[in-house]
N, C-alpha and C positions, 0 to 999 in steps of 0.2 A: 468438344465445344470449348470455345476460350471466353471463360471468365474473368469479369473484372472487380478490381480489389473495391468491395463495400466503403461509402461513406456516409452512409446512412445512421445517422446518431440516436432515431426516436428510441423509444422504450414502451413496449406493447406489454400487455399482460391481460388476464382473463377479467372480467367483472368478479370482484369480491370487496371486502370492507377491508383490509388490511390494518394491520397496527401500524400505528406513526412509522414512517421507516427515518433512516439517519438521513440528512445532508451528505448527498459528497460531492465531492471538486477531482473529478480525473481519477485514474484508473492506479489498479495495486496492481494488476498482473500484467503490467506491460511489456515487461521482459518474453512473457510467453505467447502472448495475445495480440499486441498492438500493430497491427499490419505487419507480422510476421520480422518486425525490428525488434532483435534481442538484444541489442545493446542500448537501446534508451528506454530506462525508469524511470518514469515519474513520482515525485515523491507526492501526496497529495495528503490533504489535512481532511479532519471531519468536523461539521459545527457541532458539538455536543450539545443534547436539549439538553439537560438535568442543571437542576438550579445554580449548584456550587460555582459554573463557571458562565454565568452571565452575569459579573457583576467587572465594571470599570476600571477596579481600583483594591487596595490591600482593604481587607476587613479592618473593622472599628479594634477590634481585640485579639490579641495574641498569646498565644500559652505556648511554652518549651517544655520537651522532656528529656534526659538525656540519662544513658547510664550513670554518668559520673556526677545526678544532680543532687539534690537534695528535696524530700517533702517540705521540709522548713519555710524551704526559700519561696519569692513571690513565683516563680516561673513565670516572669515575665522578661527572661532575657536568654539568648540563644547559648551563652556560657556563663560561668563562675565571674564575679569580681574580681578584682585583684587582690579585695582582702577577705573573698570567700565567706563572705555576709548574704551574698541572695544570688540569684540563680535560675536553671532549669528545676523542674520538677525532675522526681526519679522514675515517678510511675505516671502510669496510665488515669489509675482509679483517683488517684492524689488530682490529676488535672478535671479528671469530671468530675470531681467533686466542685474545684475552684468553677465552673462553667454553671452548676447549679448554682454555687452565689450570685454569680453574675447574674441570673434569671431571676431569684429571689429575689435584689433588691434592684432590677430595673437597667441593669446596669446593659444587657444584651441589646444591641440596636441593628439598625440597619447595616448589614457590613457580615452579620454575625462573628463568629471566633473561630480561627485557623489554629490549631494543635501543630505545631511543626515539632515532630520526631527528631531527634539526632542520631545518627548512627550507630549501630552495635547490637548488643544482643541482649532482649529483653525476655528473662526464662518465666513463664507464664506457669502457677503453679494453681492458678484457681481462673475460672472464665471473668474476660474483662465483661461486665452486664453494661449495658445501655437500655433504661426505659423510659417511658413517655415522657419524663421529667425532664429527660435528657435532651429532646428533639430542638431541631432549628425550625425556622418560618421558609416559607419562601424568598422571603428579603432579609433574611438573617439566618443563614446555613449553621451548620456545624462541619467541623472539618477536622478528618483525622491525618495527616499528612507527612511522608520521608520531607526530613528538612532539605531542601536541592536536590543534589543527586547524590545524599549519601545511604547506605544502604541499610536499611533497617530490618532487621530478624526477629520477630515474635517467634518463639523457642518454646514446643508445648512440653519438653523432656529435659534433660539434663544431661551435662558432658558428662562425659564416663575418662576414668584415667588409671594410672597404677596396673598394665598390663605388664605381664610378667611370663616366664617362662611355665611351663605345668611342672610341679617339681610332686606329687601324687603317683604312686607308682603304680594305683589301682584304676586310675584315671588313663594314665598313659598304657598299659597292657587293655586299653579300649581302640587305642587310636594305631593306626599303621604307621611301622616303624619311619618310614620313610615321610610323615607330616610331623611327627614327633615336634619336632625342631622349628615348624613353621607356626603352628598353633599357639596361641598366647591365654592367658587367665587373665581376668579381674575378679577383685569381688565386689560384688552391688551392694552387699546390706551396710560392709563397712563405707560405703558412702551415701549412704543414707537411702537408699534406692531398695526398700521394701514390697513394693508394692507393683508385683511382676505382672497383673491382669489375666485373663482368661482365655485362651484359645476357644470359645464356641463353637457352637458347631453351624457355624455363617454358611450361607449356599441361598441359591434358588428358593422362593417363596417363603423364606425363615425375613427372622426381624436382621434390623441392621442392625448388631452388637459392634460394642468400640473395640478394636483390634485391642492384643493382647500386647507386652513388652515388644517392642521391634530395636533393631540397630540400625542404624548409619553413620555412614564414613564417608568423608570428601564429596558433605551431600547427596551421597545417591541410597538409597536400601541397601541392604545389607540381604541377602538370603539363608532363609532360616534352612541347616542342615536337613539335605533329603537326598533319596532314591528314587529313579534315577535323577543324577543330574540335568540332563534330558531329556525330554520326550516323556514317556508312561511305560509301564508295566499293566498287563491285562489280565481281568479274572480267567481264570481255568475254570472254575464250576462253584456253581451255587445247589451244594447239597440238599443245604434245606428250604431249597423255593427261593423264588424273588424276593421274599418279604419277609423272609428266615433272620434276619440280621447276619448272614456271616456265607463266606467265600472262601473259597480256596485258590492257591497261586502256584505257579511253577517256578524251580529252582528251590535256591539253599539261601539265598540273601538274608533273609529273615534269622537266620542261624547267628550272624553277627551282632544282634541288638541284645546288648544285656540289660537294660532296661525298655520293661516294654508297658508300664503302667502310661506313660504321657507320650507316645507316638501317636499323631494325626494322619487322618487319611486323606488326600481330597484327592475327589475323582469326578468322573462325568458317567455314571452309574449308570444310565441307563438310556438316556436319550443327550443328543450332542450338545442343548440348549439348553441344560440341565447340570448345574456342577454344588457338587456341597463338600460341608470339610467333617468326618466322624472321628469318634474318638476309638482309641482300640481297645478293647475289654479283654483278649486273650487272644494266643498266638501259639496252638499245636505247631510244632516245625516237625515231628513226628507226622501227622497227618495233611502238615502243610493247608492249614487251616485260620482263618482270621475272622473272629467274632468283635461285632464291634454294637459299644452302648449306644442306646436310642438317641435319637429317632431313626439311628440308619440311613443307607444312604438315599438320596432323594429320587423316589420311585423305584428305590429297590434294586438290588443287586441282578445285575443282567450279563453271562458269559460274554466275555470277549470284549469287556465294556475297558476303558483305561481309569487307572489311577495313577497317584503318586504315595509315599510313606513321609512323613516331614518330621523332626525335632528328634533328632534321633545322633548322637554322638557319634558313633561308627560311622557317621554318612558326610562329617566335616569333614573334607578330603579334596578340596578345591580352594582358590582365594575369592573372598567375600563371602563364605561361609559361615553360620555362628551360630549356636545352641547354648542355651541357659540350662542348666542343673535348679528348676525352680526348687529345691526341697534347701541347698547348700547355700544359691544365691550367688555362685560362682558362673560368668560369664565366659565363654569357649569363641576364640575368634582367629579364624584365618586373614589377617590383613591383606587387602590387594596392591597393596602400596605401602611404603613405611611410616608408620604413626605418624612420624614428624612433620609430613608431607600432608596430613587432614587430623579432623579432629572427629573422635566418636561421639555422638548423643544416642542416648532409649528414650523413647517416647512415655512421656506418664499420663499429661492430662488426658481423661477420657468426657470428660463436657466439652460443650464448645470453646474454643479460645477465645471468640468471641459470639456474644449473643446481643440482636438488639431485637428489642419486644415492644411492639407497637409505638416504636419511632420513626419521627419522621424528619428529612432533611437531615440525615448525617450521610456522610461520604466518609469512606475510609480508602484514602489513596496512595500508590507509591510502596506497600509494607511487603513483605516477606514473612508469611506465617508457616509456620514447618516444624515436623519432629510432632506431632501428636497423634493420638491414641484413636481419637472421633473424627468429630468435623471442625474445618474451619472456623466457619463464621455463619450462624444462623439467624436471617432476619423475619423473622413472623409478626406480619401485621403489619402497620404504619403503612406511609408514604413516601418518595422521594426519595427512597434508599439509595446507596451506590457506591461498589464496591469497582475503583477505577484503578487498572495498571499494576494491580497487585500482584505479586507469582506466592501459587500456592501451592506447596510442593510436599512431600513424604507425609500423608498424611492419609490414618488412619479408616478412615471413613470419607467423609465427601466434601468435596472444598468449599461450596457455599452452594447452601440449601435456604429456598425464598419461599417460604412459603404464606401467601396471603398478601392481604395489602395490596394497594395501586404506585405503579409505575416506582418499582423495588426493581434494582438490576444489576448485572457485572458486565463491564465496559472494560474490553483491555488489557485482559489479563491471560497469563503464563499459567494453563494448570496442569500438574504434571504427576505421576507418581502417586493416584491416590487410589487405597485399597476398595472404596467402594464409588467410583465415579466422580465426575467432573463436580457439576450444577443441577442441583433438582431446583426448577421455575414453577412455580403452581400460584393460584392465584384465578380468582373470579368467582360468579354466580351461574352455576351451571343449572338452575332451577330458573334462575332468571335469564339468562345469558350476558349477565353484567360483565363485560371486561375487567380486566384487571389493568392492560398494559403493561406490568412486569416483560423484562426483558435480558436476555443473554444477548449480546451484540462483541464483537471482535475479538475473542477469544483465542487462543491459540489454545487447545486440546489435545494432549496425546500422552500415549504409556498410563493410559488410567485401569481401575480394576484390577490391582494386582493381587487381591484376596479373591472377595468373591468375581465370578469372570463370566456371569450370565446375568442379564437384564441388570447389570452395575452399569449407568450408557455415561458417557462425556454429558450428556442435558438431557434432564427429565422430563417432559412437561405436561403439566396437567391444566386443568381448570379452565376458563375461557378468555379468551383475545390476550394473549401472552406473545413473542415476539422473541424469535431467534435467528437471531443474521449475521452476517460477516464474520461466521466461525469457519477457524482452518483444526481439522481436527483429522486426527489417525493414529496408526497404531493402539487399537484396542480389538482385545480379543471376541468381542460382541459387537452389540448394537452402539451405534451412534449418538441417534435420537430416538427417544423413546416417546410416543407421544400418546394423550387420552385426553378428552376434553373434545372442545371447541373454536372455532373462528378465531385457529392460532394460526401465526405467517409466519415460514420457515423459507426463509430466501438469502440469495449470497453468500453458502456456505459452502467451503469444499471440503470434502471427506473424501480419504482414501485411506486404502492398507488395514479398512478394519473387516472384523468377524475373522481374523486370521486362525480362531483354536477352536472354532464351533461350528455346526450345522444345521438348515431350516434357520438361518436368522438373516435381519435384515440391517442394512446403515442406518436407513431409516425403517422403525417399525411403528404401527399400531394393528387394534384388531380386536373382534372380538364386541361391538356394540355399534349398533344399527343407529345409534342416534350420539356419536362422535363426528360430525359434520361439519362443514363448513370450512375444514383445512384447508389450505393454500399452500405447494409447494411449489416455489420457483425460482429461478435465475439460480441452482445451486450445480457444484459439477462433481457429480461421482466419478471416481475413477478408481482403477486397480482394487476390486473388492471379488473377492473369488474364496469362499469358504469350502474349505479342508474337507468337510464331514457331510454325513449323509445328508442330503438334500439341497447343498452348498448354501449358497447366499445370494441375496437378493438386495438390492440396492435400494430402491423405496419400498417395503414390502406392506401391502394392505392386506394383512393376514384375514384369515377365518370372519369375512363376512363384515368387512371394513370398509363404511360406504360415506357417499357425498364427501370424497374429497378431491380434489383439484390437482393437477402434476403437471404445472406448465413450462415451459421455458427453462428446461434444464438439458447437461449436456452429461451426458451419462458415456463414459468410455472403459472397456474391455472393464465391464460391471457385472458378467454374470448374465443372468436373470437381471433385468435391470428395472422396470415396472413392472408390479405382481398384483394383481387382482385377483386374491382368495377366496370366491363368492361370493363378492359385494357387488353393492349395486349403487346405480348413480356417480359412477365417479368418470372424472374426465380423465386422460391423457391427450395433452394439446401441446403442439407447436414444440416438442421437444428434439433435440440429436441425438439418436443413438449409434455410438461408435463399437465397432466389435463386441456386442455384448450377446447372450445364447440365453433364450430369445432377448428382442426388444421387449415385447411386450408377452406378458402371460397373464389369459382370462380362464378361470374355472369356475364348474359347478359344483362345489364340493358340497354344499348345503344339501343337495339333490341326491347324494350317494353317502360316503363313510363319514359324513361332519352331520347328516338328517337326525338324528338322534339326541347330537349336542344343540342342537339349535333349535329343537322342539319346545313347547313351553314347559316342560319341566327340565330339558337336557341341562347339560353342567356346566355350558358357557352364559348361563341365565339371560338368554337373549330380551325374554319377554319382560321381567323384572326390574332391565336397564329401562324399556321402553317407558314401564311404568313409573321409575323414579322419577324422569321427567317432564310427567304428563307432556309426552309426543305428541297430544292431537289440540292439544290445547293452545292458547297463546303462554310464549311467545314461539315456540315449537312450532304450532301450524302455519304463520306466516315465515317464518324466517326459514324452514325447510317443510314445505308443503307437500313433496313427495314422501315424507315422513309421516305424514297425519295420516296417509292413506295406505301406509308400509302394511298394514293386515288386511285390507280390503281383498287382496290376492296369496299367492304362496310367497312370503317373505323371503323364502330360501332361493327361490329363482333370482339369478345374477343378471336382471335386465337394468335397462338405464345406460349404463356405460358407454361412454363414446370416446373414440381413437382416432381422431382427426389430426390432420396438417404437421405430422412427425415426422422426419426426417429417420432413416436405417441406412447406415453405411455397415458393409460389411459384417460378419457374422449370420445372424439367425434372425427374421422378424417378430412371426408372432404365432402364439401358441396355443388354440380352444382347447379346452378340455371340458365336453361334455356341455358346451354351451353354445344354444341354437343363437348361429349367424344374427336369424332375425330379430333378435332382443338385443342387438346391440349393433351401434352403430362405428361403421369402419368406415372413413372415407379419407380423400384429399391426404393420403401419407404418399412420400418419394420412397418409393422401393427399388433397388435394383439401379439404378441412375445416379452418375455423380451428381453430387450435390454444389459440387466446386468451391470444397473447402479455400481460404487464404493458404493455410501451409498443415496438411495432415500429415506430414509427415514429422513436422516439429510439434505436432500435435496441439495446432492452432484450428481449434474447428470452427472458427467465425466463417460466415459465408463472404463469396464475393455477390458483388452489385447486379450480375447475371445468371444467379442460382438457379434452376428451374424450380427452387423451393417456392420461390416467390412468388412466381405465376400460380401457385394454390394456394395462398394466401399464407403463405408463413410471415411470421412476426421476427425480425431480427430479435435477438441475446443480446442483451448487457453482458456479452461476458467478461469485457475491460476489469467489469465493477465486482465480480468474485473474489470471495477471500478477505483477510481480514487486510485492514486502510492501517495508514498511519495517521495518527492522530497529533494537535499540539495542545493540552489544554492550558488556559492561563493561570 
């Protein structure tokens, strides 16, 4: 059949309530997508709703800050005088102090006050606070802001200097002759750098502890000295039971650690989706034996299971290597480059760098926060928050975590390198089902969770009607999107390349509560997601009994498992492409066989207990998901409802029952087995042409132009 190239513009999507989505003006992926023309890009702008940039004109008031300023001065001017009388501010806290005057005595008007930053590096030795006091109007914002394009570094650590050759001769009969020469010393305490933090034992279902001392150089992490360099090493036997605390290894490796009080272990102990870091307690090399202190590893030590061995001076033997001596305060560092060529920082602050608490109307734009211990920047509570165009990098824990408050967000930003994930977004009345509108929007995501490396996702989201879109996100060794709540809208994002070291996980996951409803997943395009380990990966995955939610209008390519229905019920898959992926779709009964137990009313996924928290049958529960009121009237554990309409399957595998009668679920109107008559699959343009035979069963064209993160201009 010959197909003709689509010019068909509308935009179809399923009935639901969606969060505000952005304005746009023309497409970001047009090099890939646009009638198969890869040399014309449109550059395309976005209206930003949020308050700071709908106003005409320069604010009423102006505050400077600059390294080289002075507290003294008014900070009311972008440099020094000539006779060095007044001035930028030096700090942060000096300017919002000056901002609270302004507010005190009336002085804050329509326009409100733009903070323009000046370039350089501002070392952050205690959290900058912002509270109620501190907030803007609507018509009078607050604004934290890089002055033009210069670039501004919030520094949550300190440069480190004075490396040197190891001239210890008890030190050096540690290291292989052959690094001898390559490895360098400093010492921390003589530069004031006391306070080396804790290695915890961070992993799977544990709290979020702030990472311990870290290194970097020429911006990137540093890697703390281990075994092996790549890949794992695996238990050989667990003498004393799963739940023994201790394991045996193969080999003589171990034979080389002459200290073995502060060697960490992290591994994936027993299940693929499951990683934690333990401490070692004792090391027979005689019996080739490793006991390690509580709590052990997570779910217990399983043969054949991998780990790695971390902080261990014998194992610096590579460049970008580095191990602290905490008891001497002596730093151990293999450079990947010559010092003169980057500069070192360790991370100290372990609060947030920044915290605003029940504020509203502040924007904090343009900044570079990096080199800390915790989290970036945590906003709890308030309104109108937004955190726009910021790159937030080497950091500790998580780069901004929103938790509460209405229409709080990050707009635009670089986040990269952070030990415990991207954006945690929460927010709403899930008793009530009050939105929040909080939002994650254009984000560029990737290299996150480099500590803990399961359920750490690029965005977290909880609570109700929250908003995440025009995120390009990959390269994470887990999940994507993490999702729990309600009547959140997850559309125009692309995710590839992730769950690469884990297995049973999904890009997208939720799971696990009959009354998480009203999700909306669409216009996003998975691609290349194919997990390593037992049970692989699954690209939108509605785990163990994950229901009423929506999977529309996505283009899902060589995804695996790509739409996963774990014995939920009520959920659509509509209108979507699936390209080479094994299956398209997969529906099970698992509630009805080896999950019957867990989902009983006392099982351990407390199915029944969620129901109750919400009073399900109640308003506003009973109207707003009505098949929910009635979820016990029958066996809750049957995966009926589900319907698999008007999808598109090219190539690979379609669909997959498992133990789930036909008749309880409806399959219809999909193109199986028949071109679909892609524009260009082979440049992997999966838009349709104008004579699809998708069409004649009622397929909805993809926005796909509109995936991925936009370029934006704000004023």
């Amino acid at each position: 059949m010959r197909c003709r190239i689509s010019r068909e513009r509308g935009e179809n999507s399923p009935s639901a309530n969606p969060a505000k989505s952005l304005q746009l003006e023309g497409p970001h992926f047009a090099k890939r997508w646009r009638n198969g023309n890869p040399d014309r890009i449109i550059v395309v702008s976005i209206i930003l709703s949020f308050q700071v940039l709908l106003f005409a004109g320069e604010p009423k008031a102006n505050f400077y800050v600059s390294p080289s300023g002075n507290d003294s001065w008014s900070g009311t001017l972008p440099a020094a005088n000539a006779q060095r009388s007044d001035g930028p501010f030096k700090t942060l806290s000096r300017t919002r102090d000056a901002i609270r005057m302004l507010k005190q005595t009336g002085q804050l008007r329509d326009g409100g006050v733009t903070v323009y930053i000046r370039g350089g590096m501002y070392s952050l030795t205690k959290t900058f606070r912002l509270a109620a006091e501190d907030s803007g109007t609507g018509s009078a914002p607050v604004i934290y802001r890089a002055y033009k394009d210069e670039e501004v570094r919030l520094i949550g650590g300190k440069e480190v200097g004075g490396f040197a050759a190891i001239d210890d001769p008890v030190i050096l009969s540690r290291i292989e002759k052959s690094y001898q020469g390559k490895i360098l010393q400093a010492g921390l305490k003589a530069q004031g750098i006391t306070d080396f933090g804790e290695l915890n034992p961070r992993g799977f279902g544990r709290p979020i502890y702030a990472a311990g001392l870290e290194l970097f150089f020429q911006d990137k992490p540093m890697r703390l000295a281990r075994w092996p360099n790549r890949g794992w090493t695996r238990i050989a036997a667990v003498p004393a039971g799963k739940q023994g605390g201790r394991f045996t290894y193969e080999g003589d490796r171990p034979k080389r650690w002459a200290v073995k009080s502060d060697i960490r272990l992290h591994g994936y102990w027993t299940y693929d989706w499951a990683d934690s870091y333990e401490k070692v307690k004792s090391i027979n090399t005689r019996t080739r034996e490793i006991a390690t202190h509580k709590p052990h590893g997570v779910y217990g030590y399983t043969v054949g299971k991998r780990y790695c061995a971390l902080n261990i001076l014998e194992e610096l033997d590579e460049p970008g290597e580095w191990y602290l001596d905490r008891k001497s305060g002596i730093l151990y560092f293999w450079p990947p480059a010559p010092l003169d060529e980057g500069k070192a920082f360790v991370s100290i602050l372990k609060e947030p760098m920044v915290s605003m608490r029940d504020v509203s109307y502040v924007t904090l734009q343009g900044l570079t926060l990096e080199c800390t211990r915790g989290t970036a920047i945590e906003v709890v509570g308030g309104s109108h928050n937004a955190v726009v165009g910021c790159t937030l990098r080497n950091i500790g824990n998580v780069a901004v975590n929103i938790n509460g408050g209405t229409e709080n967000g990050v707009l635009g930003c670089s986040i990269y390198e952070t030990g415990d994930g991207g954006i945690r977004l929460g927010g709403g009345d899930r008793k009530t089902l009050t939105p929040a509108g909080n939002y994650a929007r254009n984000n560029h995501i990737h290299h996150y969770s480099r500590w803990v490396r399961t359920y750490r996702p690029a965005i977290k989201i909880n609570g109700v009607g929250n908003h995440v879109a025009h995120n390009l996100i990959h390269d994470g060794p887990h999940t994507a999107i993490l999702l729990g709540g309600n009547d959140h809208l997850i559309e125009f994002n692309e995710i590839h390349s992730v769950c690469y070291e884990t297995g049973d996980v999904g890009a997208f996951y939720m799971g696990r509560d009959w009354t998480t409803r009203g999700n909306v997943i669409r216009h996003n395009y998975f691609h290349d997601i194919n997990g390593p380990y037992t049970h692989g990966a699954m690209a939108v995955y509605l785990d163990d009994a994950a229901s009423g939610t929506t999977i529309f209008g996505n283009v899902f390519y060589n995804a695996s498992r790509a739409a996963f229905i774990g014995g939920g019920r009520d959920n659509v898959v509509e209108n979507n492409i699936f390209v080479e992926c094994d299956p398209a779709v997969h529906i099970d009964a698992r509630g009805l066989n080896w999950a019957k137990k867990h989902i009983a009313r006392e099982g351990g996924w407390h199915m029944y207990k969620k129901l109750e928290a919400v009073d399900y049958d109640r308003l506003p529960y009973s109207t707003r998901y009505p098949k929910l009121a009635t979820i016990l009237k029958d066996d809750p554990a049957v995966p009926e409802g589900n319907i698999i309409q008007r999808n598109i399957c090219s190539g690979g595998r379609w669909l997959d029952l498992q133990g789930v009668d036909r008749n309880i679920v409806t399959i219809k109107d999909n193109l199986i087995g028949t071109d679909p008559c892609f524009v260009d699959s082979t440049g992997k343009n999966f838009q349709l042409k104008d004579d699809s035979p998708a069409y004649k069963l009622g397929f909805k064209r993809i926005p796909i132009e509109k995936i991925g993160p936009i370029k934006y201009s704000p004023k």
